[in-house]
N, C-alpha and C positions, 0 to 999 in steps of 0.2 A: 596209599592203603593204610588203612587201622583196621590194628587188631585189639578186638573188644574180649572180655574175661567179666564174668561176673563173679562178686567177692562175696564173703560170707555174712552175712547180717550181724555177726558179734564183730568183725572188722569196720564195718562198715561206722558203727558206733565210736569208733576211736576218733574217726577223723571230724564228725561232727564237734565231740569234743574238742579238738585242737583247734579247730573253726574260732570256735568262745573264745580261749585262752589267745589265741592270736590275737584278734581282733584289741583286746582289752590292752594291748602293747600301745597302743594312740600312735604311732608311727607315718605320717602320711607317706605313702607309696611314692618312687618318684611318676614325671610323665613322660613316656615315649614321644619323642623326637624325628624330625628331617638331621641325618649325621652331616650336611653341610648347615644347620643351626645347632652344631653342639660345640661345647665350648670344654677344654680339657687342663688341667693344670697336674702338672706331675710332682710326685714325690720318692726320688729313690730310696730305697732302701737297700742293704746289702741283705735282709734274710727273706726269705720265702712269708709272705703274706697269706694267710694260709684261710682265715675265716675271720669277721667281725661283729660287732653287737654294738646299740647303745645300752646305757645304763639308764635305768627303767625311768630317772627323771631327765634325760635329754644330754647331760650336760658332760661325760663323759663317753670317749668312742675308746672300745677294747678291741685290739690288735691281738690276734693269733697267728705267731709267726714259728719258723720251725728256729727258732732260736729263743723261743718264750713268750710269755704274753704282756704286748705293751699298752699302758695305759697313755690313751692321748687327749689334748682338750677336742670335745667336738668340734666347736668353732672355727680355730684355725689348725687345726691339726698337728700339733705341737707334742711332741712326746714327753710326761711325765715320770712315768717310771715304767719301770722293764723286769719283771718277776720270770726269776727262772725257777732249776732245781733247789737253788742253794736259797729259794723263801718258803718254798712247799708244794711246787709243781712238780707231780711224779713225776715228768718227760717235757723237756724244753720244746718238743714237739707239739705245737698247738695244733690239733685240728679242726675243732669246733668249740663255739660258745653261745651261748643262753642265759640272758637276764631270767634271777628269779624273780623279780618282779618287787623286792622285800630291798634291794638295794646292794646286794649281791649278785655271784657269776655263776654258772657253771662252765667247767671249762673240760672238754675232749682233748684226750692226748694219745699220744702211740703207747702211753703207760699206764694208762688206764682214765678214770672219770675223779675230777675234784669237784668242789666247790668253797671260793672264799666268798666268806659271810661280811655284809659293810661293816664290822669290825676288823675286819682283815686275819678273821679265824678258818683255821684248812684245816677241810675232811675229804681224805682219798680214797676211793671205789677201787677195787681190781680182783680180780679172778681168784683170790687168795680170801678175801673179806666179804665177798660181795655174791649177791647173785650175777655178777656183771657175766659172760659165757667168753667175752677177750677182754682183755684191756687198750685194743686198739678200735678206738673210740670216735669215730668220724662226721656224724651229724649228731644233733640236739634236738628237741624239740618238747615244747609245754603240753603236756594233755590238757588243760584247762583245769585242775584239780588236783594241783600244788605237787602234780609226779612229774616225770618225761617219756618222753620218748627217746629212744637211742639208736640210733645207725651205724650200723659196723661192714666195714668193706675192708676186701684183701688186703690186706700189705704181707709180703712175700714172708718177711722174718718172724711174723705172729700167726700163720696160719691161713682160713678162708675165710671168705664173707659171713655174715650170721644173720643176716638182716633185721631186723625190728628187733627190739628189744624197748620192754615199757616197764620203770622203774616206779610203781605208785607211789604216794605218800603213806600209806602203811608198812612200806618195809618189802611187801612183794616183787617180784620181777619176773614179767613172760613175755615169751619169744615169738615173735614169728618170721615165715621163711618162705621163700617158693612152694612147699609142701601143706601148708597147713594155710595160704591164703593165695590172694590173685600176684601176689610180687610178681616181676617179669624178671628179678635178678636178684641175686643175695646180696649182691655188692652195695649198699645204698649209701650214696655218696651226699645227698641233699633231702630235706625235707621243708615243704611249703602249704599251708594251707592256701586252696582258693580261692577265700572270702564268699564261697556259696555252700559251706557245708563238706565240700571235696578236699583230695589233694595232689598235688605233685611232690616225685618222687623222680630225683637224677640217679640213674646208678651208671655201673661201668659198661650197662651195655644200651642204652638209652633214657628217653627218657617218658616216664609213664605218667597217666594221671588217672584219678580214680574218683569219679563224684558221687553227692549225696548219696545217690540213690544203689551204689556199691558197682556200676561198670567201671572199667579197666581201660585205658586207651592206651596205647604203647607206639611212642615216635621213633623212630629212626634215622640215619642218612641217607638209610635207601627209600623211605616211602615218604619223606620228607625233607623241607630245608634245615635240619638239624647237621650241622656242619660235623658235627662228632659224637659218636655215640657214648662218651665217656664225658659224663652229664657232672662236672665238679660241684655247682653253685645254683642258687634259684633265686629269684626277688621277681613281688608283683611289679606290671606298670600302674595301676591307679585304674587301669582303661578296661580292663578285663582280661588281656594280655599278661606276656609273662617273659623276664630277662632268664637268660640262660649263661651260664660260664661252664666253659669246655677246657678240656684238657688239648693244648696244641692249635686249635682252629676257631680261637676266637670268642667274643662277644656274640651270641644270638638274642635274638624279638621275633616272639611269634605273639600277633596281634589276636584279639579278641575277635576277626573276623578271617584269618587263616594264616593273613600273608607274613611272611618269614622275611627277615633284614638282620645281617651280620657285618659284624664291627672286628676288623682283624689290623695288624698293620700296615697293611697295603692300601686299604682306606681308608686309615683314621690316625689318628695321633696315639691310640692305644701303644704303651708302652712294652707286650708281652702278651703272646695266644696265647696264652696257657693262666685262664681265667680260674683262679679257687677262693673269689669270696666275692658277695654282693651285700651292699646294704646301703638303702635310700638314707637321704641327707633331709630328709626331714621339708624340705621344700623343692620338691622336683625334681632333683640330681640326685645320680648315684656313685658311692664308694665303691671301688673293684682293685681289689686285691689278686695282684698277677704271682704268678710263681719265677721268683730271681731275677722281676723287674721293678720290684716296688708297688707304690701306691697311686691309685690315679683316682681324677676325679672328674666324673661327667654331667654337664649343667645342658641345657636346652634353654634358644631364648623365648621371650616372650611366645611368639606366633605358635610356636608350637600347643602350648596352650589356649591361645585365641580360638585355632581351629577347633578346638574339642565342642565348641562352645558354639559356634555355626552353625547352619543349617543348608546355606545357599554352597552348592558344589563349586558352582563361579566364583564365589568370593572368598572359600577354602581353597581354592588354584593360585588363585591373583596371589593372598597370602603366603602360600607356599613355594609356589614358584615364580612370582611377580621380582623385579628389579627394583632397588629404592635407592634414593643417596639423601643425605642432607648434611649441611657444615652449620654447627654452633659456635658462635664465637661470643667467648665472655672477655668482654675486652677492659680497658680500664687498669691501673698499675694497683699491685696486692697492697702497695704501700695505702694503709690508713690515713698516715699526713696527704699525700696525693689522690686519692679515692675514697669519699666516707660512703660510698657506695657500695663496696666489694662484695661486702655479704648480702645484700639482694643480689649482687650479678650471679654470684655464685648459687647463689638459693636457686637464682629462676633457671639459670642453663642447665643446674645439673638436675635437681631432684622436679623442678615444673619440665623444663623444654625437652631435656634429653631422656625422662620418664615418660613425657608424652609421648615420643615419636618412639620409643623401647616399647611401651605398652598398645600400642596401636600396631607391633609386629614389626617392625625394623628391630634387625639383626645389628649388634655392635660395630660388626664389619660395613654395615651401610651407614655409619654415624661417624662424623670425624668433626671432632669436639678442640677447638683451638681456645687454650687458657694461657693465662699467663704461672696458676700453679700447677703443678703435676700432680698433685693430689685432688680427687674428688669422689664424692660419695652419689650416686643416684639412687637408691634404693631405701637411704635413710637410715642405715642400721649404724653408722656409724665409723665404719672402715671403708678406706678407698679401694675403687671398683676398676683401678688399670683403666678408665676411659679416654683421657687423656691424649691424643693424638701429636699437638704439638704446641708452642715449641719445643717444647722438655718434657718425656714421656716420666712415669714413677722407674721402668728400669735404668732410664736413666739418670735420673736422679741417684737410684739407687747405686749406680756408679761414680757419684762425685759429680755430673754434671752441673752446675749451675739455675737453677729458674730462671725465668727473664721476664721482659714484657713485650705483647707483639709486634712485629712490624707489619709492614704492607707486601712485605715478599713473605711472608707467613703466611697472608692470603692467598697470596697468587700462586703460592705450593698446595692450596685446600683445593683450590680451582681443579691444579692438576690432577688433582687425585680425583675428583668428581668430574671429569673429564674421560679419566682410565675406568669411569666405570660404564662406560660407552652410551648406548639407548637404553632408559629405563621404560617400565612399565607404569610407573606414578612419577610424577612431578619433580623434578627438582627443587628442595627447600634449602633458602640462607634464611638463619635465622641469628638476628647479631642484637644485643643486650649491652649496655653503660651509655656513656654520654654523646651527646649531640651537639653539632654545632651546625650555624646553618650552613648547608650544602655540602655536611660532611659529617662522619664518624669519627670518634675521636676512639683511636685504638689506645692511647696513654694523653696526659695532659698535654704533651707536646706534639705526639706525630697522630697526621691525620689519615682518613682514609678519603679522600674527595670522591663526589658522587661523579663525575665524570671517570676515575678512576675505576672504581667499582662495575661501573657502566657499559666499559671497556671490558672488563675482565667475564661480566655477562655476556656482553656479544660474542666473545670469542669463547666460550663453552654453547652459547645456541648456536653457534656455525657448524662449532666440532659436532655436536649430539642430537641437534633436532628437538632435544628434551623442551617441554613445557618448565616456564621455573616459577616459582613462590617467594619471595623478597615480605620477610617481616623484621620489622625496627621497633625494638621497643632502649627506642632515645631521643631526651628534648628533640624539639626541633625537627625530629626526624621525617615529617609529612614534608619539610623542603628537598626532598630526595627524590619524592616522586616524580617530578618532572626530569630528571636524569634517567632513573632505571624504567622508568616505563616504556614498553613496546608489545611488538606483537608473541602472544604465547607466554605472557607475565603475567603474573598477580602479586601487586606491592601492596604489602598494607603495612600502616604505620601509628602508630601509638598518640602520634597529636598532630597537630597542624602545624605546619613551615613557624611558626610565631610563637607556638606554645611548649612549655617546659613540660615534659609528661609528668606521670607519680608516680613514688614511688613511698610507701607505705610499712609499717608492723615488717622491714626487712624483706620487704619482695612480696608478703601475703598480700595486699593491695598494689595490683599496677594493673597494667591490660594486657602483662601476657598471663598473669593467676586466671585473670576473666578470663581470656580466650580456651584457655587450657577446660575450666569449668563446664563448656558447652558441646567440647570438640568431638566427643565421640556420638557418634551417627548422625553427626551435623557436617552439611558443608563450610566450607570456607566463609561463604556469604552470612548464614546461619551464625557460625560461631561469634564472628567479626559485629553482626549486630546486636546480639546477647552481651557480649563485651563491651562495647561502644553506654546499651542502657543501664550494665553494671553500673558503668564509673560515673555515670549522670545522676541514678537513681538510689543506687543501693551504697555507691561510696561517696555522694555527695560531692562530686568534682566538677563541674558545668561549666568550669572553661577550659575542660579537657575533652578534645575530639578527637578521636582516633580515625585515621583516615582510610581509605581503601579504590585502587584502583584497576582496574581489569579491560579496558576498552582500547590501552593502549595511547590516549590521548594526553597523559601527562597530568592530566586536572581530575580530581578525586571529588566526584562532585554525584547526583541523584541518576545516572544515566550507568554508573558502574555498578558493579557486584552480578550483573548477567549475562556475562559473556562467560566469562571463565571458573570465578569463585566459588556460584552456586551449580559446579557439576562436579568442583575437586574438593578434596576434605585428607586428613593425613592417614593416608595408606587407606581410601576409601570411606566411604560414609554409614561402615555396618557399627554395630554395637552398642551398647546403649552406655548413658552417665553413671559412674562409678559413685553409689549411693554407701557407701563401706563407711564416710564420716559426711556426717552433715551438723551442722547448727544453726538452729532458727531462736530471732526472736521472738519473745513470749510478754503478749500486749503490742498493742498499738502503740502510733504519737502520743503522749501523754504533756502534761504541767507541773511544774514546780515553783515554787517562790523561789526569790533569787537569795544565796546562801543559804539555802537548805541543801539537804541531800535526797537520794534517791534512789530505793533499791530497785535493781534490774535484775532480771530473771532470763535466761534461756536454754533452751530443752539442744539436748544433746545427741543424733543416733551416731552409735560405734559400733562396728565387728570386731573389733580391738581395742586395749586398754587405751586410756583419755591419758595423757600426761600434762598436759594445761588448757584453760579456760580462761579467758580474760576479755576485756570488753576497751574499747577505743574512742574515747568521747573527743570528738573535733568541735570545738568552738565557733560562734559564732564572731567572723572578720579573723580562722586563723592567724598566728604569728609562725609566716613563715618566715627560714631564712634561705638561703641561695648559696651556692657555695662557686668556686671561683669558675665552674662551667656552667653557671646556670641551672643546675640542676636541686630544686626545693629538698630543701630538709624540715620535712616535718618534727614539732615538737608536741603532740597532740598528749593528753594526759590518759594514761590506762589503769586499769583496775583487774585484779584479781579475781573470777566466781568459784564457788563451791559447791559441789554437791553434798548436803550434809547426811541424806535419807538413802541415798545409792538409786534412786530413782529416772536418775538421766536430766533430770530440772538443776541448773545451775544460777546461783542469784550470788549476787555482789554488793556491796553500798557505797557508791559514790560521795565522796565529805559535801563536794558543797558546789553549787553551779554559781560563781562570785558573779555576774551579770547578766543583763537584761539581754535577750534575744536567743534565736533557733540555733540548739545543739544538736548534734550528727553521732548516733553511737553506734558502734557496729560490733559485733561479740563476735569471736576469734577460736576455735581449738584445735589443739596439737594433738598425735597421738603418737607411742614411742616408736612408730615406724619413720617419725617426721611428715607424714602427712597433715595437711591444715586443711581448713574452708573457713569459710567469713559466713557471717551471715547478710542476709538485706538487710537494711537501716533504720533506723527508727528514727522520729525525730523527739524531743523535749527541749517544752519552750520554756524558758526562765521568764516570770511575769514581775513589776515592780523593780527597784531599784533604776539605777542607771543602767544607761546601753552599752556595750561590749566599745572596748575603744577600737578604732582603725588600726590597719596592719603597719609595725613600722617601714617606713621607706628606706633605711638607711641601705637597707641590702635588698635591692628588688633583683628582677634575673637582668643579665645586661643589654644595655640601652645597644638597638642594632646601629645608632652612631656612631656608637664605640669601638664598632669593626672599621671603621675608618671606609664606610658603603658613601661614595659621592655618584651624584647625576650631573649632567652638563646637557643641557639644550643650546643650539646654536643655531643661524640663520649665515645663509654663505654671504651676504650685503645685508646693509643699514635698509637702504632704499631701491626697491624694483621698478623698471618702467617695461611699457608695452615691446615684446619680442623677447624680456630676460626669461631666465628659468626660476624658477623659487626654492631654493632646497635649504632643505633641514634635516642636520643630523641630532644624532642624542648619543653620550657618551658614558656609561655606568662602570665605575670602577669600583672593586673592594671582594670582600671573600663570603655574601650572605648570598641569600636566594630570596627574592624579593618580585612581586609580579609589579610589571609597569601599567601603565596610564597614563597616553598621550594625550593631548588636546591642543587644535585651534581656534581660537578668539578670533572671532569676526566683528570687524567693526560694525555696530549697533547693537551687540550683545551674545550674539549666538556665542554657541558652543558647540564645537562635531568632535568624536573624540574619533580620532586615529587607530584605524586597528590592525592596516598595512600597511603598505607605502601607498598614499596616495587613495583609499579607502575611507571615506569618511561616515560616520555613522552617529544622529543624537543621543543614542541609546550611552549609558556607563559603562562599558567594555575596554577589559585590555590589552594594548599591542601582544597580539599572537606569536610573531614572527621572531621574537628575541625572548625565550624566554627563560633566561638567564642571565648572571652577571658577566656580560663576555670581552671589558676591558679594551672593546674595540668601538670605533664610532661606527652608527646602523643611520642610513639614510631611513627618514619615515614619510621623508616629502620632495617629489623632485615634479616639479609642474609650471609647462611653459606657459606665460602669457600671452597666448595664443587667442583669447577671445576678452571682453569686457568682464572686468569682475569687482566689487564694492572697490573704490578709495577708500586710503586710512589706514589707522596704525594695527596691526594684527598680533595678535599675542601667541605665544607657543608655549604650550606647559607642559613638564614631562613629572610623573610622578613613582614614584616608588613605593611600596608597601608591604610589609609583611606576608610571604607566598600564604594563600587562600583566604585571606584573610579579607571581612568588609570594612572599605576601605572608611565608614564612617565611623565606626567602632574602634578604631586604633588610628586616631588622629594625630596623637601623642607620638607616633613614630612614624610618621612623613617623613620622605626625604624628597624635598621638592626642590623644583628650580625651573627658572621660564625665561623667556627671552622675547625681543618683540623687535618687528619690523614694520617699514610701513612702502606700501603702492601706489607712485604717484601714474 
């Protein structure tokens, strides 16, 4: 039931006014929330938190406590200083405060009204000097027209309620009351404008609201989910809805469309029912001031947000109430002498990988992020965000623990825990970042993670769970994995091919999880994974970088994959469109230049947010790379700084000088102070005249797969067969790479069948199936009796080795061959 009141037409004008003056506080509201996606951090206090404010440029939060008013940093919440009676607060009793908007406070007290001026000069209101009618002084509020409004409710030792009271900027002050307008109580504990012209009004015996047009609503416990009718606190959600703080029973939300939701101790982390202050954080959380519990602070994740933004009621469920899991693993040791990679691992897992899968609506708790630091930031601002899982969390660190670097039982405890989180509704994601070796991950330069290992540790969560899983590797080498972790209800994608060293670029802004990350939202798997793939071909000039992808289950990532599984799954679904908030594009085409001249480059900028760098990445024609002891390319490509000089968004730079002949690679780069980047697509510029670009040096290429100490053996069980023996041949591969085979028999007069079974001969180039791995054991390929007439002569047997996916005529250079020969009399 509501009970409606219509108000007086000169009432009614007040509140439009406070509407203006509200508004003009710039404050984002925060967003209502699911309370199993909110996220709480407490702060005790010993004195009663009683009301709060920022200071009109953001960067101070005012504390009204019944022991004074403390000034804190917004930020981290840090208490500065603590003004009582003894600076100029008539009453250490803080009840209310209000920005004047000029960089000063007002402050309500059980002793009447102050205000300090950002000189830190006090002038004090009271019943004695003032029109004020008490000096217990309990809400605040701007008329828009440099006066207030003022709320005065019972406190037993000063008397009774007075309700409104509005102090103009001329010096006046008039009252109003249950008698003279629609109040539904004198006590007025809260005041809020609507953002429509209206407002709300907590007092002690509910709580009311009263819009534009001057009707009165009045909620209750009894004709409503209003947990208490002793209304302390108010704050907008953003959504049209509205927070409520109660004396004794809790946090309330009553939504823009009716429905009521209350946050008390019994279900929430809330530290104290007894709610008397609200104030949004500026980005979606809010501050709540409990009475003799301290200070808390409540964030919402992503999804909650995502859903405002939806339309599909099925895809606001799945997000809301769907199950997710995913393990990041930044692996590789912090040490710089041992890892000149860290800061891309770091970059990609936390602010690309583990942003990606936050922003697509995974909850923190469905992310379990394995580092070797305990510090990391996701969000860019600068300070670490607790995500950290293991092996050393920031609390414990924060207790003396040590950092470390992973092992393989660090894994196999991430298993666990994505194990306990039983049947999901999306997919299971590993998503693991640093170096590669072949047929394995390298968690530190010493210990590995082998693909059989790993393999292993899959089968045994899809027995437990049923779950579909998602295996992405962005590490050299990493496409020789596929043929380990591939099976049924998998999607492995991998960053290069079994043979090729991935890249990694400008610290992580160039690889192909930046690409992947660039396409992913309302794309599938399939979708993103080929957007990525032409990235790094087209737009980052890398062409003997292919990123693999396989879903069919057969081990070989080859034209036949990406439609089974990939192109139906995408992370946490396939809604939502590409995050257009920073982009930069090249401005002109390929262009020419003489060789030792320069060249000014220009490109256009769009931002939602300030730019903090621009710069541009000229890759050389016959780069000089170098390799470092995993294999893994360190670029040294030469960069340049752009500027904007005119504020127009055009940024142009001048390159000194292009020293040689042939096709340059430039791609322009920007940061903004969130840490967010984008790249642009590439352009090329060809330097014409002079001599040509010298070859790349050899001295340090990536390592020779010899050097794994990868041996073959062909053998023949006899020199000489005769009519009735059997013929067999085995083949014997030893060593730690992943390498696809290719048998073949020489037939005397020429032929060639190459082997693709036992005993399966075929003219076609095809490789032995049956082994398709380095498995240190001998594999018969040939066991066939002499049972009928077949050529005389000497027979050759070839076994050969080569780089997994790799054509075998294209990397000759890395054979590892061996043959052997018999003959049939």
């Amino acid at each position: 039931m509501k009970i409606s009141i219509h108000i007086k037409t000169c009432f009614t004008a007040f509140f439009v006014i406070f509407f203006s003056s509200t508004a003009a506080q710039g404050h984002e509201p925060p967003i209502v929330g699911d309370p199993e996606d909110a996220t709480w951090k407490i702060y005790t206090n010993t004195s009663h938190v009683q009301c709060m404010t920022l200071s009109h440029d953001g960067n101070t939060l005012w504390v009204g406590t019944n022991g004074g008013l403390e000034q804190r940093d917004a930020e981290t919440g840090q208490l500065i200083r603590l003004f009582t009676k003894l600076d100029g607060l008539p009453d250490n009793d803080v009840r209310s405060l209000l920005s004047d908007g000029n960089g000063g406070i007002w402050i309500g007290t059980g002793g009447g009204l102050a205000h300090l001026s950002d000189d830190e000069k006090w002038r004090v209101y009271n019943t004695k000097n003032s029109g004020l009618p008490s000096n217990y002084v309990q809400s605040l509020l701007s008329d828009g027209n440099n006066g207030i409004w003022i709320g005065a409710a019972t406190q037993w030792s000063h008397g009774v309620g007075l309700g409104l009271v509005r102090f103009c900027n001329d010096g006046t002050w008039t009252a109003y009351d249950t008698n003279n307008s629609g109040l539904p109580d004198n006590d007025i504990n809260s005041l809020l404008s609507d953002d429509n012209g209206g407002i709300w009004v907590g007092t002690f015996y509910g709580l009311a609201h009263i819009s534009n047009d001057g009707t009165w609503t009045v909620y209750d416990k009894d004709n409503s989910g209003l947990p208490s009718d002793y209304v302390r606190s108010l704050l907008l959600d953003g959504n049209g809805g509205i927070w409520i703080g109660t004396t004794d029973d809790g946090l309330a939300h009553l939504s823009d469309d009716g429905k009521w939701e209350v946050y008390t101790q019994s279900n929430s982390k809330m530290p104290g029912n007894s709610i008397s202050a609200l104030l949004s954080d500026g980005n979606g959380g809010i501050w709540i001031g409990t009475e003799g519990s301290g200070l808390a602070h409540l964030t919402f994740g992503r999804k909650t947000e995502i859903i405002q933004n939806i339309e599909d009621n099925t895809v606001k469920e799945e997000i809301r109430e769907g199950s997710r899991a995913a393990i990041i693993i930044a692996a590789g040791s912090t040490s710089p002498r041992h890892n000149k990679f860290w800061y891309a691992t770091e970059y990609l897992t936390s602010q690309v990988i583990y942003s990606m899968f936050y922003n697509r609506g995974y909850d923190h708790s469905e992310l379990y992020y394995l580092s070797p630091k305990a510090w990391a930031d996701f969000n860019g601002d600068g300070r670490g965000d607790d995500i950290v899982n293991a092996p050393v969390t920031a609390a414990q660190l924060g207790k003396g623990e040590k950092e470390r670097d992973l092992t393989v039982e660090d894994v196999r405890k991430a298993f666990e825990w994505a194990k306990s989180k039983g049947t999901l509704t999306q997919p299971f994601f590993l998503y693991f970042v640093d170096h590669g070796q072949p047929g394995k991950l390298m968690l530190t330069r010493f210990d590995a993670l082998e693909g059989e290992t790993l393999a292993a540790m899959m089968d045994d969560y899809q027995q437990a769970t049923g779950n579909q899983v998602v295996v992405i590797l962005e590490a050299c080498y990493s496409g020789s994995l596929i043929p380990f972790l591939s099976g049924p209800d998998r999607v492995i994608i991998a960053s290069s091919r079994g043979y090729e060293t991935s890249i990694y670029d400008q610290r992580g802004l160039i690889s192909f999880s930046a690409a992947l990350y660039k396409n992913i939202a309302g794309s599938s798997l399939k979708q993103a994974f080929d957007y990525a793939r032409e990235t790094i071909k087209y737009d980052y000039g890398f062409s003997g970088v292919t990123p693999q992808l396989d879903d069919n289950g057969d081990g070989v990532a080859d034209d036949l994959d990406g439609f089974f599984l990939a192109d139906r799954i995408g992370i946490n679904g396939t809604w939502g469109e590409q995050d257009a908030s920073l982009a930069i594009e090249a401005m002109g085409r390929n262009t020419s230049v003489n060789t030792g001249e320069g060249l000014t480059l220009e490109a256009r900028v769009n931002a939602t947010g300030a730019v903090k760098k621009v710069w541009a990445v000229v890759r050389p024609p016959n780069p000089q790379v170098e390799y470092d002891e995993l294999g893994t390319p360190i670029m040294r490509n030469p960069t340049f700084t752009l500027s904007d000089n005119d504020g127009d968004g055009t940024y142009s730079g001048q390159f000194s000088q292009f020293p040689c002949a042939g096709d340059y690679t430039v791609s322009f780069f920007v940061n903004d102070y969130k840490n967010n980047a984008a790249v642009s697509s590439a352009i090329t510029v060809t330097a014409q005249g002079g001599e040509a670009c010298p070859a790349p040096d050899t001295d340090n290429n990536p390592p020779d797969p010899h050097e794994n100490k990868v041996t073959t053996a062909i053998y023949a069980s006899r020199d000489i067969y005769y009519s009735g023996d059997t013929i067999t041949i085995e083949v014997k591969n030893e060593g730690t790479g992943f390498f696809d085979q290719y048998t073949a028999l020489g037939i005397p007069g020429g032929t060639l069948l190459f082997i693709t079974e036992e005993n399966r001969f075929t003219p076609d180039i095809l490789p032995w199936s049956s082994t398709p791995r380095m498995d240190n054991i001998p594999v018969r390929i040939m066991s066939l009796p002499l049972l009928f007439e077949i050529p005389k002569g000497t027979y050759w047997a070839y076994n050969l080795l080569v780089p997994a996916g790799a054509n075998i005529f294209e990397v000759t250079d890395q054979w590892i061959f061996e043959s052997t020969s018999f003959t049939v009399e």
